[in-house]
N, C-alpha and C positions, 0 to 999 in steps of 0.2 A: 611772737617771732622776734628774734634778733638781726636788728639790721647795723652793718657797721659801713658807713660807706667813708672814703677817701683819708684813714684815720693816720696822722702821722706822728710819730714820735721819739722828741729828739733828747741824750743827754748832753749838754756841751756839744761838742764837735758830733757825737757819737749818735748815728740815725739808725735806732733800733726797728720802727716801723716806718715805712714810705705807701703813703698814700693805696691804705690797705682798706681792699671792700669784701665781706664776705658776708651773706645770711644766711642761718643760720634757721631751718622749720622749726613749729613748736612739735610735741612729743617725738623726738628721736634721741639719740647718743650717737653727737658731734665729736669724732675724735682730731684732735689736731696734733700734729708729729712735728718732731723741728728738735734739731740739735741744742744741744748746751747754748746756750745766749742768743738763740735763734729770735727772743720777741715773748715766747708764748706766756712765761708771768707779766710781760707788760702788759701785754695784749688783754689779760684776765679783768689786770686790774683795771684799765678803763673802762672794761666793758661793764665792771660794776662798780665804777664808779670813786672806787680808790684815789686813780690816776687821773689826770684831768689831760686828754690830748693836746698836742700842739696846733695839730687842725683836725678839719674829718669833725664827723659826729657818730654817735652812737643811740640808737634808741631801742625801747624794747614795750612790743605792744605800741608801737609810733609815739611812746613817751619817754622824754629825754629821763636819764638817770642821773645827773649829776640833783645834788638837792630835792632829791624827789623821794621820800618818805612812802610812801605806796607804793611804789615802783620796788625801791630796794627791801621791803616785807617778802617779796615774791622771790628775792634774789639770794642764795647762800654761795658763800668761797672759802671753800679750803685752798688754803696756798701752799706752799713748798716748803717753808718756814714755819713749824707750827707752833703754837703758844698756848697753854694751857695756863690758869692761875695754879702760883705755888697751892701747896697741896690739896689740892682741889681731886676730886674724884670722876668718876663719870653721872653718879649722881647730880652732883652738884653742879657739874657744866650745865647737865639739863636744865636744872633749875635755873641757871643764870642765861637760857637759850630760853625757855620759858616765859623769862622775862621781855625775851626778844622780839620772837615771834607767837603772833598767836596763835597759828595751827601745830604747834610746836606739841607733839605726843609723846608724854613721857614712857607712858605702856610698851607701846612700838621700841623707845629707845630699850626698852628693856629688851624685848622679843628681840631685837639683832642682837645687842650683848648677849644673853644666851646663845646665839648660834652659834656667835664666835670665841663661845668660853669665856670674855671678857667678865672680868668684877665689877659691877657696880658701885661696889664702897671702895675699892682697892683706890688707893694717891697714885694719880696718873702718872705722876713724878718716878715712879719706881716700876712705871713698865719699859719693855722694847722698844726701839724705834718704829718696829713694824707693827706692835702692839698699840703707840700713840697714834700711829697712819689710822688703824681702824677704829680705834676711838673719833679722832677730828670725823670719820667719811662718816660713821653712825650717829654721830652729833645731828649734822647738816641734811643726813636724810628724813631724821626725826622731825625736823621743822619741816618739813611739808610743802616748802617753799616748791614754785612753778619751774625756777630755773635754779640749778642744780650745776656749783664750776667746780673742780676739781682738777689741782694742778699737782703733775708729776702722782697722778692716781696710786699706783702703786709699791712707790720706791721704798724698802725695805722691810716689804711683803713677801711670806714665802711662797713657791707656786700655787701649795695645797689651799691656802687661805686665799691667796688670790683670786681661785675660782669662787669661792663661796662667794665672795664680796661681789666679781660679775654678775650671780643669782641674783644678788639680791639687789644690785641696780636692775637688773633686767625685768625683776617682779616687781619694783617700784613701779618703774614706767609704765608697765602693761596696766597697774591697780590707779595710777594717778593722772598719767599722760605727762609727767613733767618733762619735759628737755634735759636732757642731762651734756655738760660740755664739761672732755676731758682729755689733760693732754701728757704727752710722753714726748720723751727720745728713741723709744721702742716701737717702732711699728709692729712687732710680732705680740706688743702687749694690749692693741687696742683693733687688733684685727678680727678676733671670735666674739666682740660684743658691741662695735660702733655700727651705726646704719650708714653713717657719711663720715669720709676722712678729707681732711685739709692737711696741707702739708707747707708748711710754714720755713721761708727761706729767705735772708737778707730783704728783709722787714714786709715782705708781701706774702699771700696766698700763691704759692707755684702750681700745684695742681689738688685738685676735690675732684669728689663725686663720691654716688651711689655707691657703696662697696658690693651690693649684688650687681647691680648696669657693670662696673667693673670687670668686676670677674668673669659674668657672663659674656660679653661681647671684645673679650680679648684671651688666646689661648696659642696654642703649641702644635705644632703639627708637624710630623716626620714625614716623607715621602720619597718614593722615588718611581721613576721611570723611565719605560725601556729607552735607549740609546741615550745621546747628551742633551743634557739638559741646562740651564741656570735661571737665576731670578728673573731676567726677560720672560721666563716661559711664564710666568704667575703675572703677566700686564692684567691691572681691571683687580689686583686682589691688596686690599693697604697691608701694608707688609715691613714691622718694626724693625724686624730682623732677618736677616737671610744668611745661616751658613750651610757650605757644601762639605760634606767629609766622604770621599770614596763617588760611589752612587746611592747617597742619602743623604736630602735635603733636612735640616731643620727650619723652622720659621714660626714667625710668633708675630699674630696675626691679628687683626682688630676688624670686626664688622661681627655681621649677623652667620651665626656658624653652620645653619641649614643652608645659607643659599651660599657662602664659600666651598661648603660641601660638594655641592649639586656641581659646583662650577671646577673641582677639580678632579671631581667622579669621571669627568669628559673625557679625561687625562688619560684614562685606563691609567691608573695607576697600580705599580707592581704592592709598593707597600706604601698603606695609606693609615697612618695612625694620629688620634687627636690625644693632647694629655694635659691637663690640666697645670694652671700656673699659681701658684702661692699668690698672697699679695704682696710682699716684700718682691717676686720676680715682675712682677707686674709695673710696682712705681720705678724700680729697676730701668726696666726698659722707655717705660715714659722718657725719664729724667735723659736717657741715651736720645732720644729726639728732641729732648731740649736743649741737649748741648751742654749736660751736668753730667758731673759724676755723681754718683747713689751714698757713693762712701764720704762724701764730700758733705753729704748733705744732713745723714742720719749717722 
Protein backbone atom coordinates (compact mmCIF):
# COMPACT_ATOMS: atom_id res chain seq x y z
CA UNK A 1 0.00 0.00 0.00
CA UNK A 2 0.96 3.55 -0.69
CA UNK A 3 0.59 5.84 1.75
CA UNK A 4 1.37 9.71 1.12
CA UNK A 5 0.35 11.71 4.06
CA UNK A 6 0.71 15.86 4.43
CA UNK A 7 3.41 15.74 1.34
CA UNK A 8 4.43 19.37 0.32
CA UNK A 9 6.48 20.71 -2.33
CA UNK A 10 7.90 23.63 -2.98
CA UNK A 11 10.19 25.20 -6.08
CA UNK A 12 11.45 28.83 -4.96
CA UNK A 13 8.35 30.79 -4.39
CA UNK A 14 6.47 28.21 -6.51
CA UNK A 15 4.12 25.65 -4.18
CA UNK A 16 3.54 22.82 -6.52
CA UNK A 17 2.17 20.34 -3.78
CA UNK A 18 0.46 21.55 -0.37
CA UNK A 19 0.16 19.26 2.26
CA UNK A 20 -1.21 16.45 0.04
CA UNK A 21 -2.50 12.89 1.63
CA UNK A 22 -3.72 10.33 -0.48
CA UNK A 23 -3.45 6.13 -0.31
CA UNK A 24 -3.29 4.45 -2.64
CA UNK A 25 -4.59 -0.04 -2.22
CA UNK A 26 -2.31 -2.51 -3.34
CA UNK A 27 -3.47 -4.44 -6.63
CA UNK A 28 -5.59 -1.77 -8.53
CA UNK A 29 -4.85 1.02 -11.47
CA UNK A 30 -4.77 4.31 -9.51
CA UNK A 31 -5.52 6.92 -12.16
CA UNK A 32 -4.61 10.36 -11.37
CA UNK A 33 -5.87 13.39 -13.76
CA UNK A 34 -4.48 16.98 -13.31
CA UNK A 35 -3.77 19.60 -16.00
CA UNK A 36 -0.28 20.68 -17.52
CA UNK A 37 1.79 21.70 -14.18
CA UNK A 38 -0.89 20.40 -11.93
CA UNK A 39 2.04 18.43 -9.55
CA UNK A 40 1.51 14.92 -10.90
CA UNK A 41 5.50 14.27 -12.14
CA UNK A 42 6.39 15.72 -8.82
CA UNK A 43 4.14 13.83 -7.20
CA UNK A 44 5.66 10.63 -9.01
CA UNK A 45 8.87 11.35 -8.35
CA UNK A 46 8.77 11.50 -4.57
CA UNK A 47 6.66 8.83 -4.32
CA UNK A 48 9.60 7.00 -5.68
CA UNK A 49 11.93 8.62 -4.32
CA UNK A 50 13.62 10.86 -6.97
CA UNK A 51 12.36 13.85 -5.32
CA UNK A 52 12.96 14.37 -1.60
CA UNK A 53 9.72 16.36 -0.26
CA UNK A 54 9.69 19.56 1.64
CA UNK A 55 7.55 18.03 4.25
CA UNK A 56 4.95 15.16 4.45
CA UNK A 57 6.39 11.73 4.16
CA UNK A 58 5.83 8.89 1.88
CA UNK A 59 5.90 5.19 2.66
CA UNK A 60 5.16 2.04 0.83
CA UNK A 61 4.41 -1.28 2.56
CA UNK A 62 5.04 1.22 5.98
CA UNK A 63 8.65 1.68 4.63
CA UNK A 64 10.07 4.82 4.00
CA UNK A 65 11.69 4.96 0.21
CA UNK A 66 14.04 7.46 0.24
CA UNK A 67 17.57 5.22 0.65
CA UNK A 68 15.88 2.18 0.68
CA UNK A 69 17.26 -0.35 -1.69
CA UNK A 70 14.42 -3.11 -1.10
CA UNK A 71 11.84 -0.98 -1.25
CA UNK A 72 12.83 0.63 -4.70
CA UNK A 73 13.46 -3.12 -6.33
CA UNK A 74 9.66 -3.39 -6.02
CA UNK A 75 9.20 0.11 -7.47
CA UNK A 76 9.60 1.09 -11.62
CA UNK A 77 8.91 4.82 -13.17
CA UNK A 78 8.44 5.76 -16.53
CA UNK A 79 8.42 9.48 -16.61
CA UNK A 80 7.40 11.95 -19.36
CA UNK A 81 10.87 12.48 -20.51
CA UNK A 82 12.25 9.38 -21.70
CA UNK A 83 15.88 8.32 -22.03
CA UNK A 84 17.06 5.49 -23.72
CA UNK A 85 21.06 4.79 -24.19
CA UNK A 86 22.36 6.05 -27.61
CA UNK A 87 21.96 3.18 -29.70
CA UNK A 88 20.82 0.78 -27.66
CA UNK A 89 17.89 -1.42 -28.66
CA UNK A 90 15.15 -3.08 -26.89
CA UNK A 91 17.23 -5.86 -26.30
CA UNK A 92 19.61 -4.34 -24.80
CA UNK A 93 17.59 -2.16 -22.30
CA UNK A 94 16.46 -5.41 -21.12
CA UNK A 95 19.68 -6.47 -20.45
CA UNK A 96 20.70 -3.32 -18.73
CA UNK A 97 16.96 -3.64 -16.65
CA UNK A 98 18.22 -7.21 -15.91
CA UNK A 99 20.97 -5.94 -14.38
CA UNK A 100 18.37 -3.93 -12.31
CA UNK A 101 15.97 -5.95 -11.14
CA UNK A 102 15.82 -9.39 -10.38
CA UNK A 103 12.55 -10.59 -11.41
CA UNK A 104 13.22 -8.79 -14.48
CA UNK A 105 11.92 -11.39 -17.61
CA UNK A 106 13.38 -11.15 -20.66
CA UNK A 107 10.91 -13.82 -22.54
CA UNK A 108 7.92 -11.78 -21.32
CA UNK A 109 9.88 -8.50 -22.69
CA UNK A 110 9.85 -10.42 -25.71
CA UNK A 111 6.07 -11.67 -25.79
CA UNK A 112 4.83 -7.81 -25.47
CA UNK A 113 7.17 -6.69 -28.20
CA UNK A 114 5.68 -9.14 -30.35
CA UNK A 115 2.25 -7.90 -29.76
CA UNK A 116 3.09 -4.65 -30.37
CA UNK A 117 5.22 -5.33 -33.62
CA UNK A 118 8.07 -3.80 -31.80
CA UNK A 119 11.84 -4.99 -32.97
CA UNK A 120 13.77 -6.21 -30.67
CA UNK A 121 17.18 -5.58 -32.26
CA UNK A 122 15.95 -2.47 -34.02
CA UNK A 123 18.12 1.15 -32.31
CA UNK A 124 15.44 2.58 -30.28
CA UNK A 125 16.91 5.71 -31.56
CA UNK A 126 15.13 5.35 -34.91
CA UNK A 127 11.69 4.58 -33.73
CA UNK A 128 8.32 6.98 -33.07
CA UNK A 129 7.63 8.90 -30.33
CA UNK A 130 4.79 6.64 -29.79
CA UNK A 131 6.79 3.67 -30.64
CA UNK A 132 9.57 4.85 -27.62
CA UNK A 133 6.18 5.35 -25.11
CA UNK A 134 5.82 1.43 -25.77
CA UNK A 135 9.13 0.55 -25.61
CA UNK A 136 9.82 2.46 -21.89
CA UNK A 137 5.85 0.91 -20.67
CA UNK A 138 7.25 -2.84 -21.84
CA UNK A 139 10.56 -2.20 -20.22
CA UNK A 140 9.00 -1.50 -16.81
CA UNK A 141 6.47 -4.13 -17.09
CA UNK A 142 9.04 -6.75 -17.83
CA UNK A 143 10.70 -6.20 -14.32
CA UNK A 144 7.99 -7.55 -12.51
CA UNK A 145 8.20 -4.90 -10.04
CA UNK A 146 4.99 -4.64 -7.34
CA UNK A 147 4.41 -0.94 -7.94
CA UNK A 148 4.15 0.00 -11.37
CA UNK A 149 4.18 4.43 -12.18
CA UNK A 150 3.62 5.55 -15.38
CA UNK A 151 3.53 9.26 -16.12
CA UNK A 152 1.59 10.86 -19.11
CA UNK A 153 0.84 6.87 -20.01
CA UNK A 154 -0.14 7.40 -23.30
CA UNK A 155 1.02 10.50 -24.97
CA UNK A 156 1.84 9.98 -28.45
CA UNK A 157 0.11 6.67 -28.78
CA UNK A 158 -2.30 5.97 -31.45
CA UNK A 159 -6.03 4.97 -30.28
CA UNK A 160 -5.54 1.45 -31.83
CA UNK A 161 -2.24 0.64 -29.80
CA UNK A 162 -3.61 2.39 -27.01
CA UNK A 163 -6.03 -0.32 -26.45
CA UNK A 164 -3.67 -3.09 -26.59
CA UNK A 165 -1.36 -1.52 -24.16
CA UNK A 166 -4.76 -1.23 -21.64
CA UNK A 167 -4.94 -5.29 -22.21
CA UNK A 168 -1.98 -5.69 -21.35
CA UNK A 169 -1.84 -3.72 -17.99
CA UNK A 170 -5.08 -5.07 -17.29
CA UNK A 171 -3.58 -8.90 -17.76
CA UNK A 172 -0.75 -7.98 -15.74
CA UNK A 173 -2.54 -7.12 -12.83
CA UNK A 174 -5.02 -9.77 -12.85
CA UNK A 175 -1.58 -12.43 -13.42
CA UNK A 176 0.54 -10.50 -10.61
CA UNK A 177 -1.57 -8.21 -8.39
CA UNK A 178 0.76 -5.34 -8.90
CA UNK A 179 -0.57 -1.65 -8.34
CA UNK A 180 -0.18 0.03 -11.26
CA UNK A 181 -0.24 4.18 -10.88
CA UNK A 182 -0.96 6.29 -13.99
CA UNK A 183 -1.45 9.58 -14.80
CA UNK A 184 -2.94 11.95 -17.60
CA UNK A 185 -4.44 15.40 -18.61
CA UNK A 186 -7.12 13.24 -20.13
CA UNK A 187 -9.67 11.86 -18.15
CA UNK A 188 -11.35 10.08 -21.06
CA UNK A 189 -7.88 8.40 -21.33
CA UNK A 190 -7.90 6.52 -17.99
CA UNK A 191 -11.69 6.18 -17.61
CA UNK A 192 -12.17 2.28 -19.25
CA UNK A 193 -9.03 0.95 -17.34
CA UNK A 194 -8.50 2.68 -13.62
CA UNK A 195 -10.50 1.11 -10.61
CA UNK A 196 -9.91 4.53 -8.59
CA UNK A 197 -9.29 8.10 -10.01
CA UNK A 198 -7.66 11.21 -8.22
CA UNK A 199 -7.95 14.29 -9.50
CA UNK A 200 -5.15 16.50 -8.85
CA UNK A 201 -5.50 20.46 -8.39
CA UNK A 202 -3.29 23.35 -7.08
CA UNK A 203 -1.11 20.90 -5.24
CA UNK A 204 -3.88 18.76 -3.44
CA UNK A 205 -6.08 15.71 -4.14
CA UNK A 206 -9.69 17.56 -5.05
CA UNK A 207 -11.62 14.64 -5.45
CA UNK A 208 -11.09 10.35 -5.81
CA UNK A 209 -12.93 7.51 -5.52
CA UNK A 210 -14.27 4.11 -6.73
CA UNK A 211 -15.01 4.78 -10.45
CA UNK A 212 -17.71 1.97 -10.17
CA UNK A 213 -19.18 3.61 -6.38
CA UNK A 214 -19.02 6.67 -8.92
CA UNK A 215 -20.96 5.96 -11.56
CA UNK A 216 -23.24 3.87 -9.86
CA UNK A 217 -24.50 6.20 -7.20
CA UNK A 218 -24.58 9.37 -9.24
CA UNK A 219 -26.96 9.63 -12.61
CA UNK A 220 -29.63 11.69 -14.76
CA UNK A 221 -33.03 11.67 -14.46
CA UNK A 222 -35.73 13.45 -16.74
CA UNK A 223 -39.13 14.01 -15.31
CA UNK A 224 -42.12 15.49 -15.37
CA UNK A 225 -45.51 16.01 -13.72
CA UNK A 226 -48.83 16.86 -13.94
CA UNK A 227 -49.45 20.51 -13.16
CA UNK A 228 -46.34 22.95 -11.51
CA UNK A 229 -43.82 21.71 -10.46
CA UNK A 230 -39.97 22.75 -9.27
CA UNK A 231 -36.87 21.74 -7.26
CA UNK A 232 -38.84 22.22 -3.80
CA UNK A 233 -40.87 19.24 -5.06
CA UNK A 234 -37.72 16.83 -4.95
CA UNK A 235 -37.05 17.91 -0.79
CA UNK A 236 -35.28 14.47 0.81
CA UNK A 237 -33.50 13.84 -2.86
CA UNK A 238 -29.30 15.35 -3.05
CA UNK A 239 -29.65 16.99 -6.14
CA UNK A 240 -26.39 18.37 -8.02
CA UNK A 241 -28.38 19.84 -10.53
CA UNK A 242 -31.73 20.97 -11.38
CA UNK A 243 -32.84 22.37 -14.68
CA UNK A 244 -36.44 23.22 -15.82
CA UNK A 245 -37.25 23.41 -19.77
CA UNK A 246 -41.06 23.60 -20.70
CA UNK A 247 -42.63 20.78 -18.26
CA UNK A 248 -39.54 18.55 -18.04
CA UNK A 249 -37.22 18.51 -15.39
CA UNK A 250 -33.64 17.40 -15.70
CA UNK A 251 -31.48 16.54 -12.56
CA UNK A 252 -28.44 14.73 -11.82
CA UNK A 253 -28.65 13.07 -8.87
CA UNK A 254 -26.45 11.39 -6.10
CA UNK A 255 -27.74 8.49 -3.67
CA UNK A 256 -28.82 4.93 -4.00
CA UNK A 257 -31.05 4.90 -7.42
CA UNK A 258 -33.61 2.06 -6.19
CA UNK A 259 -34.80 4.07 -3.24
CA UNK A 260 -34.62 7.55 -5.25
CA UNK A 261 -36.62 5.66 -7.54
CA UNK A 262 -39.35 4.39 -5.13
CA UNK A 263 -39.33 7.98 -3.84
CA UNK A 264 -40.33 9.59 -7.10
CA UNK A 265 -42.64 6.75 -8.42
CA UNK A 266 -44.96 8.53 -5.46
CA UNK A 267 -44.88 11.43 -7.85
CA UNK A 268 -47.01 9.68 -10.40
CA UNK A 269 -44.88 10.73 -12.58
CA UNK A 270 -46.02 11.62 -16.52
CA UNK A 271 -42.43 10.95 -17.89
CA UNK A 272 -40.02 9.35 -15.77
CA UNK A 273 -36.62 8.42 -17.47
CA UNK A 274 -33.10 7.54 -15.79
CA UNK A 275 -29.83 7.90 -18.22
CA UNK A 276 -26.66 7.28 -17.59
CA UNK A 277 -23.61 9.88 -17.04
CA UNK A 278 -20.00 9.52 -18.56
CA UNK A 279 -17.31 10.12 -16.07
CA UNK A 280 -16.02 13.21 -17.54
CA UNK A 281 -20.11 14.56 -16.89
CA UNK A 282 -19.82 13.29 -13.61
CA UNK A 283 -16.37 15.10 -12.14
CA UNK A 284 -18.18 17.71 -14.28
CA UNK A 285 -20.66 18.20 -12.04
CA UNK A 286 -18.71 17.43 -8.72
CA UNK A 287 -16.28 20.21 -9.49
CA UNK A 288 -19.83 22.58 -9.91
CA UNK A 289 -20.35 21.84 -6.09
CA UNK A 290 -16.97 22.70 -5.42
CA UNK A 291 -17.11 25.75 -6.76
CA UNK A 292 -14.56 24.99 -9.95
CA UNK A 293 -14.83 25.16 -13.25
CA UNK A 294 -14.08 21.40 -15.03
CA UNK A 295 -12.48 23.43 -18.00
CA UNK A 296 -10.27 25.05 -15.50
CA UNK A 297 -9.13 22.22 -14.09
CA UNK A 298 -8.50 19.39 -17.02
Amino acid sequence: MIEIKNVSKRYGDLEVLSNLNCTIKDGLIYGLVGANGSGKSTLLRIVNGIYLADDGDVKIDGEDVLDNSEVKQNLVFVPDDLFFYSGYTIYDMGLFYQALYKKFDMKYLERLAKTLKLDMHKKIGTFSKGMKRQCALILAIATNARYMFFDETFDGVDPVVRNVIKKILANHLEETNATIVLTSHNLRELEDIADNLGLLHKGGILFEGDIDEIKTNMFKVQISLKGDFDKETFEGIDMLNFKKVGSIATMIVKGDKEKIGKQLEKLKPIILDYLPLSLEEIFIYQMEVLGYEFSEII
